[in-house]
VOVEX-466334 format. One line per 4 residues: number of its first residue (from 1); their letters; for each residue x, y, z of C-alpha. Coordinates in nm, 2 decimals, padded with zeros to 4 digits. Layout:
NUM = a = X,Y,Z ~ ...
This chain:
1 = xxxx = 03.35,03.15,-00.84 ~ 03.00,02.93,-00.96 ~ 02.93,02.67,-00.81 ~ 02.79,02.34,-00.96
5 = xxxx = 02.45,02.35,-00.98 ~ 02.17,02.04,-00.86 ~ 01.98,02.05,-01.22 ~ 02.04,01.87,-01.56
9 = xxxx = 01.92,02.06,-01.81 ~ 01.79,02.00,-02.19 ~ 01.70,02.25,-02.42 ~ 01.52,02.26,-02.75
13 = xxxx = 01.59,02.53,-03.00 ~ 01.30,02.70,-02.96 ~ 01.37,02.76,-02.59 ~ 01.15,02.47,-02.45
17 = xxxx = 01.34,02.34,-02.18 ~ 01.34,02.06,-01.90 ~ 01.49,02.09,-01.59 ~ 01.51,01.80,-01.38
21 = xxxx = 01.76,01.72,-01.02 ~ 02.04,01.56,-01.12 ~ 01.94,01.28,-00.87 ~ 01.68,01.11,-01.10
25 = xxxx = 01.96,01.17,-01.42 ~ 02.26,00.86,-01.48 ~ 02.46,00.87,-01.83 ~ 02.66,00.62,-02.02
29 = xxxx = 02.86,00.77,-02.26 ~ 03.03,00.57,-02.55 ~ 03.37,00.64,-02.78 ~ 03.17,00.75,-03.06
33 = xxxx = 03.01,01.05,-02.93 ~ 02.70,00.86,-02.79 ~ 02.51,00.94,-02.45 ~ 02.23,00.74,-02.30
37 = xxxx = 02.10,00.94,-02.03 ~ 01.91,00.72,-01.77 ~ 01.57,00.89,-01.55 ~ 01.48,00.71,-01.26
41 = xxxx = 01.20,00.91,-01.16 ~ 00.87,00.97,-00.94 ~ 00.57,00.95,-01.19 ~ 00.53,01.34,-01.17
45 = xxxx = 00.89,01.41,-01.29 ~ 00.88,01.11,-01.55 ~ 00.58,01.22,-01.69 ~ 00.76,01.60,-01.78
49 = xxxx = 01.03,01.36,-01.92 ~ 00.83,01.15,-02.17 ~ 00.62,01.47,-02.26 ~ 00.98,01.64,-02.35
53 = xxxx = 01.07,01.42,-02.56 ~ 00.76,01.26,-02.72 ~ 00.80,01.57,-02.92 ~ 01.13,01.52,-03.06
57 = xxxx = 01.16,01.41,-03.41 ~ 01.50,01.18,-03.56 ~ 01.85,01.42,-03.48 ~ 01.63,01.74,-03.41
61 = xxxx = 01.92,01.92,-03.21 ~ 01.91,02.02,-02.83 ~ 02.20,02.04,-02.56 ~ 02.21,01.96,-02.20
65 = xxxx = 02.36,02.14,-01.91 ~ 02.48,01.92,-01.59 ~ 02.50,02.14,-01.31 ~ 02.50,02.51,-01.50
69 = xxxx = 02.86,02.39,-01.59 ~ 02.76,02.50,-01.98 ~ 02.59,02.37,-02.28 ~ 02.66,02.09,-02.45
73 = xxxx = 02.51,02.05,-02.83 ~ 02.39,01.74,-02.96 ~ 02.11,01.60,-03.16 ~ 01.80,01.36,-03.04
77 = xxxx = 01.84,00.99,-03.11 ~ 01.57,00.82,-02.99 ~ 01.39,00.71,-02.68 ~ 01.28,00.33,-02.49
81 = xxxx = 01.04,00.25,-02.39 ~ 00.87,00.40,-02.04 ~ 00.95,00.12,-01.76 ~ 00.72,00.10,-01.42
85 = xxxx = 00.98,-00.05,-01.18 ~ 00.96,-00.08,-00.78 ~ 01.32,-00.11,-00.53 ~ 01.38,-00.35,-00.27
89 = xxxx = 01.15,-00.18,-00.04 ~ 00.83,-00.18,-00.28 ~ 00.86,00.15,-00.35 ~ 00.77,00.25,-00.71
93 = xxxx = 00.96,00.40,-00.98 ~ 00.94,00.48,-01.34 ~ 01.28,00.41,-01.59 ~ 01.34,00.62,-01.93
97 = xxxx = 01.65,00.59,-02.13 ~ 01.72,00.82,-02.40 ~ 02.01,00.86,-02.66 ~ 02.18,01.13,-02.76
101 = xxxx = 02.51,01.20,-03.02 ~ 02.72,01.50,-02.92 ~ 02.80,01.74,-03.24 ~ 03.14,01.72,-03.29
105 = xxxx = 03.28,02.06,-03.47 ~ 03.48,01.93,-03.82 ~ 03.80,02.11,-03.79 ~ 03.96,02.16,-04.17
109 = xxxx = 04.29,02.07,-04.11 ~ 04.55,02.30,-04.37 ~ 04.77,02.10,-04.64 ~ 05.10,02.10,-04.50
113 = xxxx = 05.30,02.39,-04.68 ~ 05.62,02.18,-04.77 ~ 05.45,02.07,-05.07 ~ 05.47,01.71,-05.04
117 = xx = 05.15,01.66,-05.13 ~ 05.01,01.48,-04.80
């Protein structure tokens, strides 16, 4: 039995990955298929965040993994703008959100066979 793993993974086609702890990751996922994913980051990890995706063009197609717990295929969206941000305590932080749309497989659904005509 696997267990769930720390990382949150995204992968590009070509095999150019980022691989991040799941403790800088949040999502928001909508009805319609689409994910913002949230990094609240140090600068060094934010920085391998905005460079990941500063190469993405308009629903170029990647998936994420949370945890090793499989891939998930979806295509880019689009990205914010990079935040600088501090907590309560002064300590600084940098805020990316990014959007995503899951690929949903279209499943060709047989005419029924009574001949009915629906």
């Amino acid at each position: 039995m696997s267990e769930i793993g720390e990382n949150f993974i995204l992968r590009k086609d070509t095999g150019e990955e980022l691989d991040i702890l799941q403790k800088y990751v949040g999502f928001k996922v909508r009805q319609d298929g689409i994910l913002t994913i949230n990094f609240r980051c140090p600068k060094k990890e934010i920085e391998e965040v905005n460079s990941f995706f500063q190469k993405f063009s308009f629903t170029e197609p990647l998936t994420y993994d949370i945890g090793n717990t499989g891939e998930v295929p979806c295509y880019y969206k689009g990205m914010a703008p990079l935040l600088e941000q501090k907590d309560d305590s002064g300590f600084k932080y940098f805020f990316l959100s990014v959007t995503l749309q899951e690929i949903k497989e279209e499943i060709e659904e047989e005419p029924p066979s009574c001949g009915c005509g629906f």
